[in-house]
PADO-817390 format. One record per residue (C-alpha): x, y, z; residue in three letters; residue number from 1; chain. Coordinates in nm, 4 decimals. Layout:
// residues N
[r [X,Y,Z],ALA,NUM,A]
...
//
This chain:
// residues 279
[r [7.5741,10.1750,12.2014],UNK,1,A]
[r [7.8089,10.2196,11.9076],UNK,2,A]
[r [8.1124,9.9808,11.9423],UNK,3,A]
[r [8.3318,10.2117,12.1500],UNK,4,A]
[r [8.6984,10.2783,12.0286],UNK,5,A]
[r [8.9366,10.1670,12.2843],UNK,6,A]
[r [9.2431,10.3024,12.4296],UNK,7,A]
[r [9.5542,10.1587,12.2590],UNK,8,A]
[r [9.8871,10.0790,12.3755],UNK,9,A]
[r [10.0516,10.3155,12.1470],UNK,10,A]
[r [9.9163,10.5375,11.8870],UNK,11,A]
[r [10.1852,10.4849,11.6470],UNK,12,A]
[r [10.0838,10.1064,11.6486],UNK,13,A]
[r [9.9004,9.9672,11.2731],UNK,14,A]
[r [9.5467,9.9647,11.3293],UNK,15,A]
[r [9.6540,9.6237,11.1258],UNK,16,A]
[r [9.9048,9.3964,11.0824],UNK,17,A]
[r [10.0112,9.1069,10.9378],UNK,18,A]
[r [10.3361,8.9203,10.9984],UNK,19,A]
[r [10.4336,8.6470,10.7974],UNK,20,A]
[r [10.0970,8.5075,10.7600],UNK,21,A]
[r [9.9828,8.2407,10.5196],UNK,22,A]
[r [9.5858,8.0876,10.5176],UNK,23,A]
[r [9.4410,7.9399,10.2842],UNK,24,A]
[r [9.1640,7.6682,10.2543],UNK,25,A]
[r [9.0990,7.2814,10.3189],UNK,26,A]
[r [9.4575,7.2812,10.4208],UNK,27,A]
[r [9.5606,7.4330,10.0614],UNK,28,A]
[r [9.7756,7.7899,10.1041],UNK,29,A]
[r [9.6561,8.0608,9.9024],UNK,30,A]
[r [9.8649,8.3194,10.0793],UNK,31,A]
[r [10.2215,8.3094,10.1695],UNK,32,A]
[r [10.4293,8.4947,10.4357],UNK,33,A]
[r [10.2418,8.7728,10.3796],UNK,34,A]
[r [10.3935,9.1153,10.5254],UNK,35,A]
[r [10.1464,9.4192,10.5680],UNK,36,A]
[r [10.0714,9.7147,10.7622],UNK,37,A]
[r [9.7853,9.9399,10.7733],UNK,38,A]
[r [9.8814,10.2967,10.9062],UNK,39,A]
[r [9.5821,10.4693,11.1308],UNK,40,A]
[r [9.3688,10.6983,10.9047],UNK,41,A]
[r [9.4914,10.5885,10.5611],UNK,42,A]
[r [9.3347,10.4361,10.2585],UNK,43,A]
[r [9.4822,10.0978,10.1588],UNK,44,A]
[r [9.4139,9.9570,9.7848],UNK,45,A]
[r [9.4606,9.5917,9.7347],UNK,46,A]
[r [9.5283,9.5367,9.3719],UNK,47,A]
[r [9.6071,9.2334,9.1670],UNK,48,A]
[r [9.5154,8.9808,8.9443],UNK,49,A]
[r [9.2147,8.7469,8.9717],UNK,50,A]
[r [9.2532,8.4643,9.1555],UNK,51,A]
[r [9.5608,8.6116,9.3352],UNK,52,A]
[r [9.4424,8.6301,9.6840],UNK,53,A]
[r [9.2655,8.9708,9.7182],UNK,54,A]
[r [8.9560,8.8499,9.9119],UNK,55,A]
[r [9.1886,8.5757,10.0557],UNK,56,A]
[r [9.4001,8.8533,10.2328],UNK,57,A]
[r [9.0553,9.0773,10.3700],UNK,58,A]
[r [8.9491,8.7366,10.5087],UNK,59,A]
[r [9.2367,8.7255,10.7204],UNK,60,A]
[r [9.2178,9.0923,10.8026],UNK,61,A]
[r [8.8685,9.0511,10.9672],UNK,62,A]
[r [8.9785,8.6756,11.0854],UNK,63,A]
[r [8.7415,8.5117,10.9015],UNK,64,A]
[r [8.9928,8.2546,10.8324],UNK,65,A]
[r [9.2758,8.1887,11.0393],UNK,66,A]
[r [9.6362,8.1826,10.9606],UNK,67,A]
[r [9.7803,7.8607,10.9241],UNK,68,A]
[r [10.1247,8.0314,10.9905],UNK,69,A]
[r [10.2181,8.4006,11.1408],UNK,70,A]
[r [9.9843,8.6457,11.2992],UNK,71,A]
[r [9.7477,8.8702,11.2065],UNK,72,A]
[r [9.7013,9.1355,11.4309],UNK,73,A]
[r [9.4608,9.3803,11.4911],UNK,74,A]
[r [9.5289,9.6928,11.7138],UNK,75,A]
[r [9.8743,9.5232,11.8236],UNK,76,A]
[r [9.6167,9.2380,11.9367],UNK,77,A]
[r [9.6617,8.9008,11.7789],UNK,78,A]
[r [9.3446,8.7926,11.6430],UNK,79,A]
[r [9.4362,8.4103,11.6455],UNK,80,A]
[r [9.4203,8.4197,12.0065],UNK,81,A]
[r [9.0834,8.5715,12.0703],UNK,82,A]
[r [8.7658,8.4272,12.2175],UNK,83,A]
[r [8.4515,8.4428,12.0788],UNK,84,A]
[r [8.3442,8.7534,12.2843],UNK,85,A]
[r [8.6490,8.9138,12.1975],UNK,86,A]
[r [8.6394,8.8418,11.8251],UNK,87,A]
[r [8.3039,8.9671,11.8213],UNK,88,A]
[r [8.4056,9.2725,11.9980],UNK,89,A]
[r [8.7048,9.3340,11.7488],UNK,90,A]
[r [8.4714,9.3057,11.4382],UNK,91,A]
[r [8.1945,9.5624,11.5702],UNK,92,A]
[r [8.4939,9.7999,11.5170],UNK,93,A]
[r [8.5227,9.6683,11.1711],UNK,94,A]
[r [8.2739,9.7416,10.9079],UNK,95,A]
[r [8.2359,9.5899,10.5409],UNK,96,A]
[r [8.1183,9.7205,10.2042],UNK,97,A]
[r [8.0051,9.3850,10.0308],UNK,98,A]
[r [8.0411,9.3419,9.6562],UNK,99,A]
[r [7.7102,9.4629,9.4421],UNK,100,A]
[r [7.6143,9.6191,9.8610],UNK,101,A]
[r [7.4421,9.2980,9.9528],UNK,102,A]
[r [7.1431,9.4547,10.0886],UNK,103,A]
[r [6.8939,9.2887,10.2761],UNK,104,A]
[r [6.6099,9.3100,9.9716],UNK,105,A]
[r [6.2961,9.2682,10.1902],UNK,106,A]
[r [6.3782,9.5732,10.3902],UNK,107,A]
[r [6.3576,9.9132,10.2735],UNK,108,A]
[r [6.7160,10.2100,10.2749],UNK,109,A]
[r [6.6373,10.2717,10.6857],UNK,110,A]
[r [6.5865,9.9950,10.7774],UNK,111,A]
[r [6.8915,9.8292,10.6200],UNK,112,A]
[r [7.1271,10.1450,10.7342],UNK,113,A]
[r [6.9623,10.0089,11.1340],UNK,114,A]
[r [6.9801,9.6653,11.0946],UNK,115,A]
[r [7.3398,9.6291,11.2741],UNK,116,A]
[r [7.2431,9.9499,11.5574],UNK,117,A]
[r [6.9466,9.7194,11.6157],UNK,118,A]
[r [7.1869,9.3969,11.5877],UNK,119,A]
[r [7.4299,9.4835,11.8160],UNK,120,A]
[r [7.2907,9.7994,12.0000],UNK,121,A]
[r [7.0379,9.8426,12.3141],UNK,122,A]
[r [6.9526,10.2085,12.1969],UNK,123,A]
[r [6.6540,10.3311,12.2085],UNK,124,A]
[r [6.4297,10.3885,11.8339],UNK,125,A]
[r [6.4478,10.7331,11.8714],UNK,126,A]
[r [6.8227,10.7653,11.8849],UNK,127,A]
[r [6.8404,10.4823,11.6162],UNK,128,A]
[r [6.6549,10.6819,11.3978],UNK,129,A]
[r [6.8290,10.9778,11.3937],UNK,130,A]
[r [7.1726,10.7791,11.3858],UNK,131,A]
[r [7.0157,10.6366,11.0589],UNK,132,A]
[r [6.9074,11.0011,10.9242],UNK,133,A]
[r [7.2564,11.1280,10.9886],UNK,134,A]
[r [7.4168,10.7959,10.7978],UNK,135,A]
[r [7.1736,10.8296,10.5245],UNK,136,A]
[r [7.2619,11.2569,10.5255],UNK,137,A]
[r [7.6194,11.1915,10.4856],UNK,138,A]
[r [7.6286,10.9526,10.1657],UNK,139,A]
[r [7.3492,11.2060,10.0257],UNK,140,A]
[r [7.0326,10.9775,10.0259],UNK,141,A]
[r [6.7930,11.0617,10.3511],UNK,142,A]
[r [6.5311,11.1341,10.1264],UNK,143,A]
[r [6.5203,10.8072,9.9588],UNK,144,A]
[r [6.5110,10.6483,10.3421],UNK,145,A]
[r [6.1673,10.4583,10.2497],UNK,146,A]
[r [6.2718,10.3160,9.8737],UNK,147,A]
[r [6.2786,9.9209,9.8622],UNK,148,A]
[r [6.6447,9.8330,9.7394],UNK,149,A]
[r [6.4681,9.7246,9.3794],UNK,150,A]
[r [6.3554,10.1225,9.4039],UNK,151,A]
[r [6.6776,10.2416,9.3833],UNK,152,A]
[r [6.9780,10.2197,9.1349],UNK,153,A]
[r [7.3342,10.0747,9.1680],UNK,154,A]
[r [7.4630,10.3551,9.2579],UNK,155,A]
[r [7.2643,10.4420,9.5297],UNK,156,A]
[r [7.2422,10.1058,9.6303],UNK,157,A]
[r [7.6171,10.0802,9.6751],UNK,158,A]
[r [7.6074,10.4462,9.9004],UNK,159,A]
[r [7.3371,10.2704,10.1058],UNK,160,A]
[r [7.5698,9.9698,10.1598],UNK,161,A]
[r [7.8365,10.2392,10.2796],UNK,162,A]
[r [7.5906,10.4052,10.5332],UNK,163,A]
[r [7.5313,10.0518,10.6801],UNK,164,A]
[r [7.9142,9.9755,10.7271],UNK,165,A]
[r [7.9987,10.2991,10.8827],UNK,166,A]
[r [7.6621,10.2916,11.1256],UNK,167,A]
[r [7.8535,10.1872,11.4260],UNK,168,A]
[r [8.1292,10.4348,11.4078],UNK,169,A]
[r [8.4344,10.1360,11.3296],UNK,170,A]
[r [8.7823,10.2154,11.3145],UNK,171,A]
[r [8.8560,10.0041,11.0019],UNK,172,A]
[r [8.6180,9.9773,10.6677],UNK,173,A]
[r [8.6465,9.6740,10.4031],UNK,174,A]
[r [8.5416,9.7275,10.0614],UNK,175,A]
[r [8.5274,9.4522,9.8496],UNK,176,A]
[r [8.4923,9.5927,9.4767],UNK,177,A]
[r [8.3170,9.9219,9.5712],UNK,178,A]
[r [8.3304,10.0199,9.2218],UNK,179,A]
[r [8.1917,9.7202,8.9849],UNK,180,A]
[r [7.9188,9.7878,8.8062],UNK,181,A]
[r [7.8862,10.1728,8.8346],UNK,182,A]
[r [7.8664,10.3896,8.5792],UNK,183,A]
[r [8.1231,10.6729,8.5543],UNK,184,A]
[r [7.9376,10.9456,8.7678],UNK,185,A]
[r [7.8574,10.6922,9.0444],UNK,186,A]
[r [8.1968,10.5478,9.0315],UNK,187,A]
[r [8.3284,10.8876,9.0913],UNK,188,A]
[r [8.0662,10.9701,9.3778],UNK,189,A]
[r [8.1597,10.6755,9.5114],UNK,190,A]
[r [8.5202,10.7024,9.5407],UNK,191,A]
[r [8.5344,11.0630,9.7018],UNK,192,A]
[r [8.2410,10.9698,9.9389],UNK,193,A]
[r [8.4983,10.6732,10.0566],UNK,194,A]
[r [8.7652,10.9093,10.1043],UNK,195,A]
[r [8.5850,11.2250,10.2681],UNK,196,A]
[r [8.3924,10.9723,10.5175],UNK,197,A]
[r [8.8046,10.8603,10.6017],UNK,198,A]
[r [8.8802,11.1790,10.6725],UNK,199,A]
[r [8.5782,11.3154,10.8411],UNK,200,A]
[r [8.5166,11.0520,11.0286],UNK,201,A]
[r [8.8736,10.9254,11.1616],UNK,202,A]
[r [8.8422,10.5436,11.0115],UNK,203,A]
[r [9.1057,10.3552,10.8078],UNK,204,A]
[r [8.9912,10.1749,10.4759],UNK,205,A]
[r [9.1310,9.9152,10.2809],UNK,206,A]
[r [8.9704,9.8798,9.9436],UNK,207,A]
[r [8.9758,9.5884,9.7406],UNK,208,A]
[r [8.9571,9.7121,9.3334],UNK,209,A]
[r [9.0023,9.6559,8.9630],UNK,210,A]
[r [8.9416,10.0563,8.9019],UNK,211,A]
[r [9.3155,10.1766,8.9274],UNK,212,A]
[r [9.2486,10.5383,8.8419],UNK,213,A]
[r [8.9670,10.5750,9.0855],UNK,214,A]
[r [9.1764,10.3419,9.3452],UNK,215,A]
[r [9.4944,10.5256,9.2825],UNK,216,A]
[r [9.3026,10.9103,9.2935],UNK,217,A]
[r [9.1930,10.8024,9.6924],UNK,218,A]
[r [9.4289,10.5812,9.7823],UNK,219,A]
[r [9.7607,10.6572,10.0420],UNK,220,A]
[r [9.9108,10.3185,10.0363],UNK,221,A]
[r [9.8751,10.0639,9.7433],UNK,222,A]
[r [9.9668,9.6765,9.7521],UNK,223,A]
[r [9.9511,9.4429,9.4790],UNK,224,A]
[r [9.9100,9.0920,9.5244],UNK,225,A]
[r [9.9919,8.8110,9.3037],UNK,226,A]
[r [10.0729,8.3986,9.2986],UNK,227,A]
[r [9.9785,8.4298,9.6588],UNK,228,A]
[r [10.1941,8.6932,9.7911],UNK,229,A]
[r [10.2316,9.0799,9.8223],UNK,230,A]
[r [10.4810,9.1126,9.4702],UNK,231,A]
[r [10.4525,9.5145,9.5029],UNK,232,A]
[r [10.3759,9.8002,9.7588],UNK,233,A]
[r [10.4055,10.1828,9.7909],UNK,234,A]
[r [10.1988,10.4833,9.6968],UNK,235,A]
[r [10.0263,10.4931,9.4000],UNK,236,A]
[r [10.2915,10.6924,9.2222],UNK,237,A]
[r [10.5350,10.4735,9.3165],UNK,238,A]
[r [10.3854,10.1806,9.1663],UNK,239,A]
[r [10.3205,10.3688,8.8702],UNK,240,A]
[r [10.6908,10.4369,8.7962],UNK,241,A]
[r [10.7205,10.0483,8.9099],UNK,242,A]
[r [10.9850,9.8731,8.7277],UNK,243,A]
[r [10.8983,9.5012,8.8335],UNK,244,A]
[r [10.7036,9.4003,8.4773],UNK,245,A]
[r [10.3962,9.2445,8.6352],UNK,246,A]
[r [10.3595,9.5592,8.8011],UNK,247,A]
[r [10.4164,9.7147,8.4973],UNK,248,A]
[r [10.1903,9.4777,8.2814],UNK,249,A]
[r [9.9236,9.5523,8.4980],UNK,250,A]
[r [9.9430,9.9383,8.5811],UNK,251,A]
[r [9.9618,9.9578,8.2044],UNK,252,A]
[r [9.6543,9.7322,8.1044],UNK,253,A]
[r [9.9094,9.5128,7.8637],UNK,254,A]
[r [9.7920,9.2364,7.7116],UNK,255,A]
[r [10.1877,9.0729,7.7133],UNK,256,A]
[r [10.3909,9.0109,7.9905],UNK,257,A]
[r [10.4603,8.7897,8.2999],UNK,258,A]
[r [10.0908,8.7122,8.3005],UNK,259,A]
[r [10.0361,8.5071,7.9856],UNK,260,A]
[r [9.7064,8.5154,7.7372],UNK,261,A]
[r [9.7632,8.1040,7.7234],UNK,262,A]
[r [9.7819,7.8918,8.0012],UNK,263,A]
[r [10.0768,7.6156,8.0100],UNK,264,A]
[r [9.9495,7.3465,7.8104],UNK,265,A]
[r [10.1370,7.0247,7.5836],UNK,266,A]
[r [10.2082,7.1781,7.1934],UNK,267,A]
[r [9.9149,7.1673,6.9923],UNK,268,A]
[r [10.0094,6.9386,6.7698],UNK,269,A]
[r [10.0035,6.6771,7.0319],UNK,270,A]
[r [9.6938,6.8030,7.1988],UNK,271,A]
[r [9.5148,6.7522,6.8746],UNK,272,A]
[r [9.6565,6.3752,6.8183],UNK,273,A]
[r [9.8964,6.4820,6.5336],UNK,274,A]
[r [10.2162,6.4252,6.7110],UNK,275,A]
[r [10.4467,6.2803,6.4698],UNK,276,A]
[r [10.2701,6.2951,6.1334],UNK,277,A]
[r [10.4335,6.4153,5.8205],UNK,278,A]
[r [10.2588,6.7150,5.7099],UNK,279,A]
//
C-alpha cells in the first residue's frame, strides 16, 4: 500500500532538519554548518548561484549523501543513523520531481505515473489503475494516459513527472528545477499545480529554482545558498527588501556585485607574457 504516514512525536516538530551539517564529496566539503528547517505544509525555495550547493543540500535532505559533520534529520529522526530498511522506509515518504521529469521513455504517461505503486506496492491492478487515473486527473492529463513521453510536450512531460512523485501519497516533495525549459504558460501551470497539490494534499515541498518570480509567487519560506552555506533566509518579501548585496545582486538580476563577471586571475599583462615591457 501507499507508504503510510506515521505518528510523530510532536506535531510542531520540522518535517526536516538540518543542524550544523556539512557533506560534500571524495572527502571535499561543499556545504558548511548548514542550519535549516522545513515547517510541516510549507513550500521551501532553495535559491542561489550555480555551483553553490543547491542540489548538494537536497542530497542531504533525502540522505543520499551523508553528512560528514551534524545531522540531518528527518521527522525528528536522524537519518545518519538509519538502516537500510529504515532508510528505505523514510524515502517512500519522500517523492522527487527530477530535472527535464526524467521519465522512463520506453513506457507510456500510465505506466510511468505506476511504476513506483508497482515498485514498492502489493496492490492489486485494479486499484493501481485507478490510483494512476486519479494522479493523472489531478495534474490535468488522464486523457493523454496512453501517449509515449516523445508524444507529449515539456510541459506535460514535467506534470507527468509530478503525478509520479506524488503517487504514493509522501509527506515531503523535491523538485529539482521544476521550471527549466517551459515556456511561460507551462511555467505558470506548473507552479500553481505545485502549490494547490501542497495544499490539497497535506505534503511539504522544497523546490530547487532559478525562476524567482514563479518561486517567490508559491513559495512560504525562501533560502539562498552561496560559497557553500545558507548566506540568506526568510519569506520571499523579506529577501526582496534584503540588504546583504549578494542577496541584492541576485534578487535584482545585476550584472555587478559580490559575484564578479571575471574570475581571480594574474593582470593581463602578465598573462599575455608582456610583464615588464615598455609600451
Amino acid at each position: 500500500m501507499p507508504a503510510q504516514r506515521l505518528q510523530t512525536p510532536d506535531q510542531e516538530t520540522p518535517l526536516i532538519e538540518l543542524r550544523d551539517v556539512s557533506c560534500g564529496y571524495a572527502g571535499r566539503a561543499i556545504l558548511q554548518g548548514v542550519n535549516l528547517q522545513l515547517r510541516r505544509g510549507s513550500v521551501l525555495a532553495l535559491i542561489g548561484t550555480s555551483g553553490g550547493g543547491k542540489t548538494t543540500l537536497l542530497r542531504a535532505l533525502s540522505r543520499q549523501i551523508t553528512p560528514m559533520a551534524g545531522q540531518a534529520l528527518f521527522d525528528g529522526q536522524d537519518m545518519a543513523g538509519l538502516d537500510q530498511a529504515g532508510l528505505f522506509a523514510v524515502r517512500r515518504r519522500m517523492g522527487m520531481l527530477f530535472q527535464f521529469g526524467a521519465l522512463f521513455t520506453d513506457l507510456n504517461v500510465f505506466e510511468n505515473v505506476a511504476f513506483p505503486l508497482r515498485e514498492h506496492t502489493k496492490l492489486p491492478e485494479s486499484m493501481i489503475r485507478d490510483l494512476v487515473l486519479m494522479k493523472l486527473n489531478a495534474v490535468g492529463l488522464r486523457g493523454a494516459r496512453d501517449l509515449m513521453p516523445s508524444e507529449i510536450s515539456g510541459g506535460m512531460a514535467r506534470r507527468v513527472a509530478l503525478a509520479r512523485a506524488i503517487a504514493l501519497d509522501p509527506d515531503l516533495v523535491l523538485y529539482d528545477e521544476p521550471f527549466a525549459g517551459l515556456d511561460p504558460i507551462s511555467l505558470g501551470v506548473t507552479a500553481r499545480l505545485i502549490r494547490d497539490l501542497n495544499d490539497a494534499l497535506g505534503l511539504t515541498s522544497v523546490i530547487v529554482s532559478h525562476d524567482l518570480h514563479e518561486t517567490f509567487a508559491i513559495a512560504d519560506h525562501v533560502a539562498m545558498v552561496a560559497n557553500g552555506r545558507v548566506v540568506a533566509q526568510g519569506t520571499p518579501e523579506e529577501l526582496r527588501h534584503s540588504q546583504d548585496p549578494l542577496v541584492q545582486q541576485f534578487v535584482g538580476a545585476q550584472p555587478d556585485g559580490p559575484v564578479r563577471f571575471h574570475q581571480p586571475a594574474v593582470p593581463v599583462l602578465e598573462d599575455f607574457g608582456v610583464s615588464g615591457r615598455s609600451a
